[in-house]
MIDOSE-1310 file (N, C-alpha, C; in nm, 2 decimals, decimal comma, always signed):
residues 256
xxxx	+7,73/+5,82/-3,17/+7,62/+5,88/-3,11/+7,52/+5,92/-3,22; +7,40/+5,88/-3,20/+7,25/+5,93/-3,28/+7,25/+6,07/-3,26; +7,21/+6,13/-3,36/+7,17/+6,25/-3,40/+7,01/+6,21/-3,48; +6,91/+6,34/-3,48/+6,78/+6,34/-3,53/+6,76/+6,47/-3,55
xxxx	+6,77/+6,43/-3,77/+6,82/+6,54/-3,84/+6,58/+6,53/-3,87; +6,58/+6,66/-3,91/+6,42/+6,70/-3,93/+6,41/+6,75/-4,13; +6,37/+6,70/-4,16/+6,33/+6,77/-4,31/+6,21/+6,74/-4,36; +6,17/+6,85/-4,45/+6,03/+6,88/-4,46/+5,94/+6,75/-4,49
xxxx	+5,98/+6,64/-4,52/+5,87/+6,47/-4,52/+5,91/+6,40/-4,45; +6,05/+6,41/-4,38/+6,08/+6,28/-4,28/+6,15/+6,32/-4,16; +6,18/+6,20/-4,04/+6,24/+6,23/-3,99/+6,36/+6,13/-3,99; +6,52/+6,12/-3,98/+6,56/+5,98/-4,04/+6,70/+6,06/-3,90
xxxx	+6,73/+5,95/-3,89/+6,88/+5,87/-3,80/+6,97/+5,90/-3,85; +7,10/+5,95/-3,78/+7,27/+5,96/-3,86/+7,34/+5,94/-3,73; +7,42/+5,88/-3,79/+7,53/+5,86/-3,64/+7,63/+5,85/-3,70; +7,79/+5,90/-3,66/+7,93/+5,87/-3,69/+7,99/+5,77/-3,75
xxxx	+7,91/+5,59/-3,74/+7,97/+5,48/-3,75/+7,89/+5,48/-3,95; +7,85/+5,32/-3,95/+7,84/+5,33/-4,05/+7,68/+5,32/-4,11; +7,59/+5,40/-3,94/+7,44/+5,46/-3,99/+7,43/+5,52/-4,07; +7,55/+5,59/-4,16/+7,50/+5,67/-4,25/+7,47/+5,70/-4,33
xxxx	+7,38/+5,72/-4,48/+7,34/+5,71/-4,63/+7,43/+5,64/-4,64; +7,60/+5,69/-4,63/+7,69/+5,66/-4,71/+7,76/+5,53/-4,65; +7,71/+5,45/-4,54/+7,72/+5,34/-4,47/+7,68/+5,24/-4,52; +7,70/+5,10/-4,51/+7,68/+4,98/-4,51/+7,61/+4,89/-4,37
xxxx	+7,54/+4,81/-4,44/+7,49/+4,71/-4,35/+7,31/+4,72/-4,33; +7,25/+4,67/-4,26/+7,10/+4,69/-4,22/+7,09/+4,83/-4,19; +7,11/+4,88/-4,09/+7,09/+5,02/-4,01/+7,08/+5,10/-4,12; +7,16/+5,09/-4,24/+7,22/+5,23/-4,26/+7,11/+5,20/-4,45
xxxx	+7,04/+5,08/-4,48/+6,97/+4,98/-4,57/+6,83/+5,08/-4,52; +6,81/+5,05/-4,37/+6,70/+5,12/-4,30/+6,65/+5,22/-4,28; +6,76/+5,30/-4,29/+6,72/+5,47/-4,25/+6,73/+5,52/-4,38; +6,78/+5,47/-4,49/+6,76/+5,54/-4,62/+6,60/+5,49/-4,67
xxxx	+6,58/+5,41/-4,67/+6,44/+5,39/-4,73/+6,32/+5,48/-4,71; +6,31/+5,52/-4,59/+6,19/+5,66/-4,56/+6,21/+5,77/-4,70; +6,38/+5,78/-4,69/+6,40/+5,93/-4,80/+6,38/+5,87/-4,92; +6,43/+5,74/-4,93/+6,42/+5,69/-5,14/+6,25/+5,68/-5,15
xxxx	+6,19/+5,58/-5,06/+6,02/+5,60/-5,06/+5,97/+5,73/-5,09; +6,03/+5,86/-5,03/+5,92/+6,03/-5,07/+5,97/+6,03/-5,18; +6,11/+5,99/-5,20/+6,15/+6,05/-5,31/+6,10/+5,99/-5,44; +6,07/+5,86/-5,45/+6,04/+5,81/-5,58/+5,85/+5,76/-5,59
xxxx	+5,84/+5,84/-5,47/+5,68/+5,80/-5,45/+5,58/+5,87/-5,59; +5,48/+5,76/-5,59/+5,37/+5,83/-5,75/+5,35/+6,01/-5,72; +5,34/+6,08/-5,77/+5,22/+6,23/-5,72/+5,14/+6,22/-5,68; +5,13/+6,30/-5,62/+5,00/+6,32/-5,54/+4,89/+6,38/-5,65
xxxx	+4,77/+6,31/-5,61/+4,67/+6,38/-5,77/+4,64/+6,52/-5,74; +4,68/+6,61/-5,84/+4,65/+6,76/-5,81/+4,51/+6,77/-5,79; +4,43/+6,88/-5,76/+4,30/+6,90/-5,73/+4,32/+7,03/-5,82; +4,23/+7,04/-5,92/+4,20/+7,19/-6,02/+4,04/+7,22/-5,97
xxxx	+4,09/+7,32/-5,90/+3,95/+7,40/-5,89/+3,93/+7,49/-6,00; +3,75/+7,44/-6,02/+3,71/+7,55/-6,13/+3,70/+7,65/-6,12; +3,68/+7,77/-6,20/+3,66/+7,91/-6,19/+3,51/+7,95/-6,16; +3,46/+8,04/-6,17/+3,30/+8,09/-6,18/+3,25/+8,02/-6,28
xxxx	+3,12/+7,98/-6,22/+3,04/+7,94/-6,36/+3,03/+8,02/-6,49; +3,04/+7,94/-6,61/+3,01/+8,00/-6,76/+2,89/+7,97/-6,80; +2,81/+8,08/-6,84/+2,72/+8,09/-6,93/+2,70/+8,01/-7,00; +2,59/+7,92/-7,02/+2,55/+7,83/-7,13/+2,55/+7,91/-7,29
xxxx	+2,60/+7,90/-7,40/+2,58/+7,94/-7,53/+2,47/+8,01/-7,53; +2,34/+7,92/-7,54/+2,24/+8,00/-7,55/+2,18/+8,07/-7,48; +2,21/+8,13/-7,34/+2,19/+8,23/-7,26/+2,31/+8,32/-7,32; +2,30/+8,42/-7,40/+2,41/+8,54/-7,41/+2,36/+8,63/-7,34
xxxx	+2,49/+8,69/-7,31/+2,49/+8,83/-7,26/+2,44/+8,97/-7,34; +2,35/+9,01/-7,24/+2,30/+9,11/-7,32/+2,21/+9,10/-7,39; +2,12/+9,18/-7,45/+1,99/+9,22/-7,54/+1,96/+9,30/-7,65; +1,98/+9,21/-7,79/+1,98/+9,28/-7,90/+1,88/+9,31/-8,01
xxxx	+1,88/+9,46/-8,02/+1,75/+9,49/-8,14/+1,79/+9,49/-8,23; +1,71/+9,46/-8,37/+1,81/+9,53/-8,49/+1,86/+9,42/-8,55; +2,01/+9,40/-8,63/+2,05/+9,31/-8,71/+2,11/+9,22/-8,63; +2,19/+9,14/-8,68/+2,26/+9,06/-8,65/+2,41/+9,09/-8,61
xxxx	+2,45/+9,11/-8,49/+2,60/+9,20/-8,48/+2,65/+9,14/-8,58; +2,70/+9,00/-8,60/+2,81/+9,01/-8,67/+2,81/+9,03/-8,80; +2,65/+9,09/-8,87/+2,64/+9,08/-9,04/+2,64/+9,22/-9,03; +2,61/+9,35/-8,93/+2,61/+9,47/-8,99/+2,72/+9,54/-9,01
xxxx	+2,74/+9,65/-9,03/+2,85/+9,73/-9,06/+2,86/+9,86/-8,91; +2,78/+9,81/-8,89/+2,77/+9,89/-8,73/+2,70/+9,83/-8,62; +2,77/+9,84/-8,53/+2,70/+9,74/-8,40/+2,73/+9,84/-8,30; +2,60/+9,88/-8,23/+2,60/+9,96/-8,13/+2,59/+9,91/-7,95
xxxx	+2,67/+9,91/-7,86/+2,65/+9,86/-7,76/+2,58/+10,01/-7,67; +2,47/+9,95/-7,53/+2,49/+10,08/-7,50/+2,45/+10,00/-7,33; +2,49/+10,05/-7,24/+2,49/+10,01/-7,11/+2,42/+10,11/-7,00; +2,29/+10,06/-6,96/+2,19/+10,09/-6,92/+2,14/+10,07/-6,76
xxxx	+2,10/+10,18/-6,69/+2,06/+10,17/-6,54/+1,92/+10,17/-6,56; +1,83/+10,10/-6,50/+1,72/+10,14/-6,49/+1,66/+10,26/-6,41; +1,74/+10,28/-6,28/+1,67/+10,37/-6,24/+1,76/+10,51/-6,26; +1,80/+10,54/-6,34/+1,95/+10,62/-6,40/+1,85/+10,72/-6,53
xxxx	+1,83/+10,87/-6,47/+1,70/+10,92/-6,55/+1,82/+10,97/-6,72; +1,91/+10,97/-6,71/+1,97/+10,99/-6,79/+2,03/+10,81/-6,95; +2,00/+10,72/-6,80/+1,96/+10,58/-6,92/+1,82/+10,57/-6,95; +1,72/+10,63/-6,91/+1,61/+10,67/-6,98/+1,56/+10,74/-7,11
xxxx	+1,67/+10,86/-7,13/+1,66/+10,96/-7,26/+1,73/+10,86/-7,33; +1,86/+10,80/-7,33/+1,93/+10,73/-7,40/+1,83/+10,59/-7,42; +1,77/+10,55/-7,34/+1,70/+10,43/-7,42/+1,64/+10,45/-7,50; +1,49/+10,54/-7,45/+1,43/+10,61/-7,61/+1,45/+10,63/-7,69
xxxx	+1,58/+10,68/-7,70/+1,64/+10,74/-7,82/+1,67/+10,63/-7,90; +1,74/+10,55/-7,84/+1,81/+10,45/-7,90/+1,71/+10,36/-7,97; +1,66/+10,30/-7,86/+1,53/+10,20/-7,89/+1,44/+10,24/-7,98; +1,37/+10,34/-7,95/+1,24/+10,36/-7,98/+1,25/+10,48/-8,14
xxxx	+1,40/+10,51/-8,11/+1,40/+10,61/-8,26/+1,51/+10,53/-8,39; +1,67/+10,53/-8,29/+1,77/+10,46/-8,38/+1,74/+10,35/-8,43; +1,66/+10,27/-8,34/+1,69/+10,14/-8,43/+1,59/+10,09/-8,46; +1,47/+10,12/-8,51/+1,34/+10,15/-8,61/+1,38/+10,21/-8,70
xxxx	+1,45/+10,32/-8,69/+1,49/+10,40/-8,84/+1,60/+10,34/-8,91; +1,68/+10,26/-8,87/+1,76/+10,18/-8,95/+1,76/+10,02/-8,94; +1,62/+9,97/-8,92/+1,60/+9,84/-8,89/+1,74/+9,73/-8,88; +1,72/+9,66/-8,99/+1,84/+9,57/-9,00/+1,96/+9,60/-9,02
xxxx	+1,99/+9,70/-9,01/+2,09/+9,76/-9,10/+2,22/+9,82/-9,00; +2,14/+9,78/-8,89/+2,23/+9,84/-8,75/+2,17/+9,74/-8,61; +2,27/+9,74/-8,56/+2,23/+9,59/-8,45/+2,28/+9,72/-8,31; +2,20/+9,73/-8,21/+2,17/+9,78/-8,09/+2,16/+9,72/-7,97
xxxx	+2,25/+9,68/-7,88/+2,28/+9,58/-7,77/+2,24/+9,66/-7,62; +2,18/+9,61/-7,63/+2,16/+9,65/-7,44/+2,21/+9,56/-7,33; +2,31/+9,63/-7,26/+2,35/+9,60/-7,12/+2,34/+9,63/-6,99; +2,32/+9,58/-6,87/+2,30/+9,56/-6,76/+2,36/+9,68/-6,71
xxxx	+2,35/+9,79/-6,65/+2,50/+9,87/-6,60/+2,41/+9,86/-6,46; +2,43/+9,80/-6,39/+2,39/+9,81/-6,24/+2,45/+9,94/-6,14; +2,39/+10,02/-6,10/+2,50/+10,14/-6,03/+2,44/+10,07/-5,90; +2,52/+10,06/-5,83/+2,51/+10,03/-5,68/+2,50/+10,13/-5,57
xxxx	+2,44/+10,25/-5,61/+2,44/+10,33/-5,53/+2,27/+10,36/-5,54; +2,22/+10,32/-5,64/+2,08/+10,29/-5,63/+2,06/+10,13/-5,59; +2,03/+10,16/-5,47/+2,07/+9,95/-5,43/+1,92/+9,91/-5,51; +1,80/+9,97/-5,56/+1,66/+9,93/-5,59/+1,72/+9,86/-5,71
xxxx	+1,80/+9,92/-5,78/+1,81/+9,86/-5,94/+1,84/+9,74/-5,97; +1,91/+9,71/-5,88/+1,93/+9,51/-5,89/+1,80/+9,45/-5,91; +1,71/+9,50/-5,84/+1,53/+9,43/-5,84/+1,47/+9,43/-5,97; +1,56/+9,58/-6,02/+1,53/+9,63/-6,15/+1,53/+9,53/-6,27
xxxx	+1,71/+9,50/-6,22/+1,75/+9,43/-6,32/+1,69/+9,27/-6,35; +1,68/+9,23/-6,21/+1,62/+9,10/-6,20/+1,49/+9,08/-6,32; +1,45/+9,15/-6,22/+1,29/+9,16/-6,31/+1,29/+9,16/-6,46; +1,39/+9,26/-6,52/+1,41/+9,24/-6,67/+1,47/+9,14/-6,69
xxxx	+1,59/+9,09/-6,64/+1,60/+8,90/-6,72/+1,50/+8,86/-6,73; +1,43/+8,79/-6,60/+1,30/+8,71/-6,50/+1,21/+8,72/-6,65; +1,19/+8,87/-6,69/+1,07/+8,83/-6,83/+1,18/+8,79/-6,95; +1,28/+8,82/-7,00/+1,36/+8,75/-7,11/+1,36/+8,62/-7,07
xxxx	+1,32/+8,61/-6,98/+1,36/+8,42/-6,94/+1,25/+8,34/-6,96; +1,13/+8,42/-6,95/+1,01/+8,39/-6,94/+0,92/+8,38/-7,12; +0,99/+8,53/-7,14/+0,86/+8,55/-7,27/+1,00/+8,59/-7,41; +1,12/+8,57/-7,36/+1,22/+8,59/-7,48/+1,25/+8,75/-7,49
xxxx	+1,33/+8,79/-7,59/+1,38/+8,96/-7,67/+1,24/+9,05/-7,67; +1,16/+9,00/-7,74/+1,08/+9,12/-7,75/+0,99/+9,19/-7,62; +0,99/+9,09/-7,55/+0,89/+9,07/-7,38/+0,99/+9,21/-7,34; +1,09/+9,12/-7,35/+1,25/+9,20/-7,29/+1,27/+9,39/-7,31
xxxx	+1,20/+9,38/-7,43/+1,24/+9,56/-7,48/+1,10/+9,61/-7,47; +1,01/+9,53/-7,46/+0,87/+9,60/-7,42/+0,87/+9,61/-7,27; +0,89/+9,51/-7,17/+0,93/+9,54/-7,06/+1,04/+9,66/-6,97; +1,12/+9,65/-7,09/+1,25/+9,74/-7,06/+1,15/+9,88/-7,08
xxxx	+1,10/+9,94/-7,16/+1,05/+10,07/-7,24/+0,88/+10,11/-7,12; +0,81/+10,03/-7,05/+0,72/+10,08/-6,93/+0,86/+10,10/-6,78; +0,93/+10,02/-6,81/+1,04/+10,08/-6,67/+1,07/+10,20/-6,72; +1,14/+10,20/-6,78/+1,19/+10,35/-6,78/+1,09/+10,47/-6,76
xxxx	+0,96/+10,43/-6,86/+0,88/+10,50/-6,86/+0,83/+10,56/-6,71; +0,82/+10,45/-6,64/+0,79/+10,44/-6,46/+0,88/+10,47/-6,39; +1,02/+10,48/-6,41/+1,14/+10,45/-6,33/+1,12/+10,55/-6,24; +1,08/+10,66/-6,19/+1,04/+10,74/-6,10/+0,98/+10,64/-5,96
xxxx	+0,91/+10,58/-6,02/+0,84/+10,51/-5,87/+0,98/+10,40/-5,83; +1,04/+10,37/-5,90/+1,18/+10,29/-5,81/+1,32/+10,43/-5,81; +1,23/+10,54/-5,80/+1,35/+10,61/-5,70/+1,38/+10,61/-5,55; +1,52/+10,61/-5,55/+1,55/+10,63/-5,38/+1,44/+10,65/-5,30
xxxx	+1,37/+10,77/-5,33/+1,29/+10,86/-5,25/+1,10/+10,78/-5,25; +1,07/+10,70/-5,36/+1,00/+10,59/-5,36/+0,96/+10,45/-5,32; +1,11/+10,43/-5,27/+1,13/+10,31/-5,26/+1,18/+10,27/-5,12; +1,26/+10,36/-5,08/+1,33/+10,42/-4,94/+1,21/+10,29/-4,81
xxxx	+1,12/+10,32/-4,81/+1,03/+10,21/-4,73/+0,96/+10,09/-4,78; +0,97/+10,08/-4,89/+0,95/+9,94/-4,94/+0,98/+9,78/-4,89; +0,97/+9,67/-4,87/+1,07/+9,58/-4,88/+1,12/+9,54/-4,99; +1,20/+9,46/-5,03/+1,20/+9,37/-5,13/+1,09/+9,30/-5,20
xxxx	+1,06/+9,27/-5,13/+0,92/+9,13/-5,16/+0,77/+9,25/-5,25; +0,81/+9,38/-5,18/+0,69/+9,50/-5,24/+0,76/+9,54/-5,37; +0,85/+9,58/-5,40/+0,94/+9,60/-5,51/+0,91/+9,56/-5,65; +0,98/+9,40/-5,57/+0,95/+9,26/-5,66/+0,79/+9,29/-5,71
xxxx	+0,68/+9,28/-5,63/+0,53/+9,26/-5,68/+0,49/+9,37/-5,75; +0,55/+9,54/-5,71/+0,54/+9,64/-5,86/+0,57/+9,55/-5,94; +0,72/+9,56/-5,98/+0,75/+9,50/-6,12/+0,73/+9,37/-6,17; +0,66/+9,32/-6,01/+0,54/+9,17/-6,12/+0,42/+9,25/-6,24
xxxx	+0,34/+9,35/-6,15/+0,24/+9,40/-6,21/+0,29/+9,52/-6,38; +0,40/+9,52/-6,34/+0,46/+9,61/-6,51/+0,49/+9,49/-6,61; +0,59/+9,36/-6,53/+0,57/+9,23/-6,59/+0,43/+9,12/-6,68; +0,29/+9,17/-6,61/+0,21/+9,14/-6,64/+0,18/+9,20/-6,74
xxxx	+0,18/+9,37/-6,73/+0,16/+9,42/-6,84/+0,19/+9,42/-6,99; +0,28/+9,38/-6,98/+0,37/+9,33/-7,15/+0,34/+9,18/-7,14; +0,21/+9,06/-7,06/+0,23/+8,93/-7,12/+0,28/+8,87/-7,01; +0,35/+8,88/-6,97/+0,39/+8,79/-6,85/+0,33/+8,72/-6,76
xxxx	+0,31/+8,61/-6,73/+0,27/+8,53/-6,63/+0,31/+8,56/-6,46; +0,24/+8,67/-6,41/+0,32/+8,73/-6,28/+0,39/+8,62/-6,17; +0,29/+8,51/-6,17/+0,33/+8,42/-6,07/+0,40/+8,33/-6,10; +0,47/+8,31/-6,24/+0,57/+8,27/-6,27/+0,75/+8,35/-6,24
xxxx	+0,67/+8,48/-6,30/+0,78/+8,60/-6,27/+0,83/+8,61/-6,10; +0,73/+8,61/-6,04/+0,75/+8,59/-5,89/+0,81/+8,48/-5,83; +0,82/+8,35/-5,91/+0,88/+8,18/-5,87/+1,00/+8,23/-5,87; +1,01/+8,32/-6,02/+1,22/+8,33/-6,04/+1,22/+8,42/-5,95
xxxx	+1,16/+8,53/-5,88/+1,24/+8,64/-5,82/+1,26/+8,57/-5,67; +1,18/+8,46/-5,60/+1,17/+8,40/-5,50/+1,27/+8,33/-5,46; +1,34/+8,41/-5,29/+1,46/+8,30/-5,28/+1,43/+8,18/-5,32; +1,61/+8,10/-5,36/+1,57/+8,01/-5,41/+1,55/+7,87/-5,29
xxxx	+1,43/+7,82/-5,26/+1,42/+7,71/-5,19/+1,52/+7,62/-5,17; +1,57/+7,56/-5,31/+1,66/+7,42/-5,30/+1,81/+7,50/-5,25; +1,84/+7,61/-5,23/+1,96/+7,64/-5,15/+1,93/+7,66/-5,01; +1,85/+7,74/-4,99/+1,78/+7,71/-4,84/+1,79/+7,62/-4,77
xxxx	+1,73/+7,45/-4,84/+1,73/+7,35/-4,76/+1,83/+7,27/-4,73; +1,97/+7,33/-4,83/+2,08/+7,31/-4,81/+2,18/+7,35/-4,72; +2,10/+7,48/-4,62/+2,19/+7,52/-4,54/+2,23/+7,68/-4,58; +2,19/+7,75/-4,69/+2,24/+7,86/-4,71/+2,14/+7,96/-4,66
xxxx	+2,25/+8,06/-4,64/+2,16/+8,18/-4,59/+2,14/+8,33/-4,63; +2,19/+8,32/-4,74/+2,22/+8,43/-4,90/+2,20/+8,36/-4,99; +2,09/+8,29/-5,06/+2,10/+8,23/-5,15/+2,09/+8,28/-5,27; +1,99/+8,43/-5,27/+1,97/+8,43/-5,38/+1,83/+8,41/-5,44
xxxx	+1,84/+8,41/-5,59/+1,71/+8,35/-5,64/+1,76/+8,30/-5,77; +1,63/+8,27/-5,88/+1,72/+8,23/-6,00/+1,75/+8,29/-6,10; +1,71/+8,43/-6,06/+1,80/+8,53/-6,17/+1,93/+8,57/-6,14; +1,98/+8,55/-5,98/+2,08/+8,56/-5,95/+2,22/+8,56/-6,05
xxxx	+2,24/+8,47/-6,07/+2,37/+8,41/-6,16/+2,35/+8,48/-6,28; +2,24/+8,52/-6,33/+2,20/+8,54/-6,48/+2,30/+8,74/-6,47; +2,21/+8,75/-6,32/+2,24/+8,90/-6,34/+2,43/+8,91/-6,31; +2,45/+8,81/-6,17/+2,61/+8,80/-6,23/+2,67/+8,81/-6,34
xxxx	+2,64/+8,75/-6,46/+2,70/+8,71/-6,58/+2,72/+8,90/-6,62; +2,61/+8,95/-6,67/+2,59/+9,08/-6,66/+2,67/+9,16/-6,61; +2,72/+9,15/-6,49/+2,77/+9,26/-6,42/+2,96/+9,23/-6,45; +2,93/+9,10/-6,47/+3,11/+9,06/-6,50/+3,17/+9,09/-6,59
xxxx	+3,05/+9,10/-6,70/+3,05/+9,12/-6,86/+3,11/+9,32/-6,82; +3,04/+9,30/-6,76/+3,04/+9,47/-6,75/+3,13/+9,51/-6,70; +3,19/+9,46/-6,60/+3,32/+9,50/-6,50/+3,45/+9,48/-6,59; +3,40/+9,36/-6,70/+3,57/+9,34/-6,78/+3,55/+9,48/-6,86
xxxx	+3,47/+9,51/-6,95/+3,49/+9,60/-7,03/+3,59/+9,70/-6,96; +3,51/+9,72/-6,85/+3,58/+9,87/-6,75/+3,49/+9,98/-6,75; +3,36/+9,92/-6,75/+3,22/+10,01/-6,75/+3,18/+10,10/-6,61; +3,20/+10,24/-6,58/+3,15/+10,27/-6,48/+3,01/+10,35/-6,52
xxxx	+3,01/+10,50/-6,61/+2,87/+10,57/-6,61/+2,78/+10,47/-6,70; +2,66/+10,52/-6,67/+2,55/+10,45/-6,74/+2,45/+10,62/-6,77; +2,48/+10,64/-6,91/+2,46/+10,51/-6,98/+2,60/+10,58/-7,08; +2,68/+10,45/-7,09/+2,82/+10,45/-7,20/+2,71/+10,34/-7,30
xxxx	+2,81/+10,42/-7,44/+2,73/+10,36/-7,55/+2,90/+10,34/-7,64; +2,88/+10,18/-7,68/+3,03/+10,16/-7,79/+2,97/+10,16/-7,92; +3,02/+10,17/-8,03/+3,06/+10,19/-8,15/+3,13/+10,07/-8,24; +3,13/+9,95/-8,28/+3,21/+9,86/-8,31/+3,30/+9,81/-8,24
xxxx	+3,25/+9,84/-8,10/+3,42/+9,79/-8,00/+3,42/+9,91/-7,95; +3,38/+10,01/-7,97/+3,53/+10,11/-7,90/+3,42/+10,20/-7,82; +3,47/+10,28/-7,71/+3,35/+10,37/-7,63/+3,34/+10,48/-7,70; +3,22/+10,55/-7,72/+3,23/+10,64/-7,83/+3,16/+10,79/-7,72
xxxx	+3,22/+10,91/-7,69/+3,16/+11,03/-7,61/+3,02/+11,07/-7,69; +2,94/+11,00/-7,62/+2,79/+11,04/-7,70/+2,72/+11,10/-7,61; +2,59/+11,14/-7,62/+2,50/+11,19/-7,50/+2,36/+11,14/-7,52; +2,31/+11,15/-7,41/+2,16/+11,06/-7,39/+2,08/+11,19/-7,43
xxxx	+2,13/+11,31/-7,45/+2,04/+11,43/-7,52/+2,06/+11,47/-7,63; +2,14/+11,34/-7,72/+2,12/+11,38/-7,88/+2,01/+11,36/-7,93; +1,97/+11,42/-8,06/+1,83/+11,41/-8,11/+1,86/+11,26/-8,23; +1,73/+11,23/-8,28/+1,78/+11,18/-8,37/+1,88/+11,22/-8,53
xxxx	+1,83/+11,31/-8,50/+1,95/+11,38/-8,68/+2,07/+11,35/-8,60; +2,11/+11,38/-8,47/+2,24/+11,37/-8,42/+2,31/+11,30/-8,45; +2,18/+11,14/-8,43/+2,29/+11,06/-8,46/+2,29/+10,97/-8,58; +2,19/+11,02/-8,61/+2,22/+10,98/-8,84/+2,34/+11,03/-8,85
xxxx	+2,37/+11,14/-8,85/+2,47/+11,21/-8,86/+2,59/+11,14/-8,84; +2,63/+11,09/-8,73/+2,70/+11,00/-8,67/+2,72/+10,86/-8,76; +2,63/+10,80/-8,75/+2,61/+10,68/-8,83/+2,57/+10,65/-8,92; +2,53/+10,72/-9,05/+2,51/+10,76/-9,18/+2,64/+10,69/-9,26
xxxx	+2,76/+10,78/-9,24/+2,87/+10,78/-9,33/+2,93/+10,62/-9,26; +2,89/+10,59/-9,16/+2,99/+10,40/-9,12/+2,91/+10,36/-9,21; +2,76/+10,33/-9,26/+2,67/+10,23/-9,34/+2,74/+10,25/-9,49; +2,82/+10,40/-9,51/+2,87/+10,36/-9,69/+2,96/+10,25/-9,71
């Protein structure tokens, strides 16, 4: 009597006589072949899905004044909100005092710290690549230094009835102000068309991915307040209300 045994690639025949693997004749020639076929069949070609997109080389992360991280003896990172009135004192300080008073001699990194609880700052942030993308590093810290200076009008309480598209056109007109080509600035901040026509309905724009890179960069460190400032690698408890002697003081004795 037939029996119909089930396993995970086949289904194959066994009966008492001599249908069975261990049988002789056609029948038993027949029903083994389904299992020798899976079994000795080529592989199946694996499929490797890729990860998130990587950064091209020459788009790096982040924005540096000052020396060359890897020639100085001190490399300062410091991680910045735009609309964050406390990454305002720390940028000044930083920017506009530390790292003029020790030109090359100290390399000064600015990063993205997006707080998502000011949802306006993303516009923020856009806008600051959008001119690095446009006019390079220096566009970038002259652009960075009228925000902060402004960051009041992209508060909660400023911006609360805004749309997007009004946001964007302030910080076209602060864009303009340092050099920038507004209506260029406004192309990148503009969803982006060629995903549109594709069917998407979050597309985005083309600072999008730029400001991803940013915020991933940020998330591995384990970055939450803004503004955190590192030290050669390491987080260092500083304040955005040191003066400058504060932080000579600080970083005087790493230059011996």
């Amino acid at each position: 009597m037939f029996q119909c045994l089930a396993s995970p690639t086949t289904t194959t025949l066994k009966s008492n006589a001599k249908s069975s693997f261990t049988g002789t004749g056609s029948f038993a020639n027949a029903a083994r072949r389904p299992i020798l076929a899976a079994r000795f069949k080529a592989p199946e070609k694996q499929i490797v899905r890729m990860g998130p997109p990587i950064p091209p080389n020459g788009a790096h992360i982040g924005h540096t004044m000052g020396g060359v991280p890897s020639a100085v003896k001190v490399h300062m990172t410091v991680y910045h909100d735009y609309t964050c009135p406390f990454s305002a004192k720390s940028y000044f300080m930083l920017f506009n005092q530390v790292a003029p008073h020790y030109g090359d001699k100290v390399a000064i990194t600015f990063y993205h710290q997006v707080q998502p609880w000011h949802p306006q700052s993303s516009y923020c942030h856009e806008a600051a690549l959008a001119v690095a993308h446009l006019n390079g590093n220096d566009a970038f810290f002259k652009f960075s230094n009228v925000l902060m200076q402004s960051q009041e009008e992209y508060y909660d309480i400023n911006t609360y009835d805004l749309t997007r598209r009004q946001i964007y056109d302030k910080l076209g007109d602060l864009a303009q102000s340092v050099g920038v080509d507004k209506a260029k600035f406004m192309e990148l901040l503009a969803l982006d068309a060629a995903s549109i026509a594709n069917g998407s309905k979050n597309p985005g724009n083309q600072m999008t991915q730029n400001l991803k890179w940013e915020i991933k960069a940020s998330r591995t460190m384990g970055m939450h307040v803004s503004p955190t400032t590192t030290i050669n690698g390491l987080v260092y408890d500083s304040s955005s209300g040191w003066t400058l002697d504060q932080w000579t003081d600080l970083l005087d004795p790493l230059m011996a």
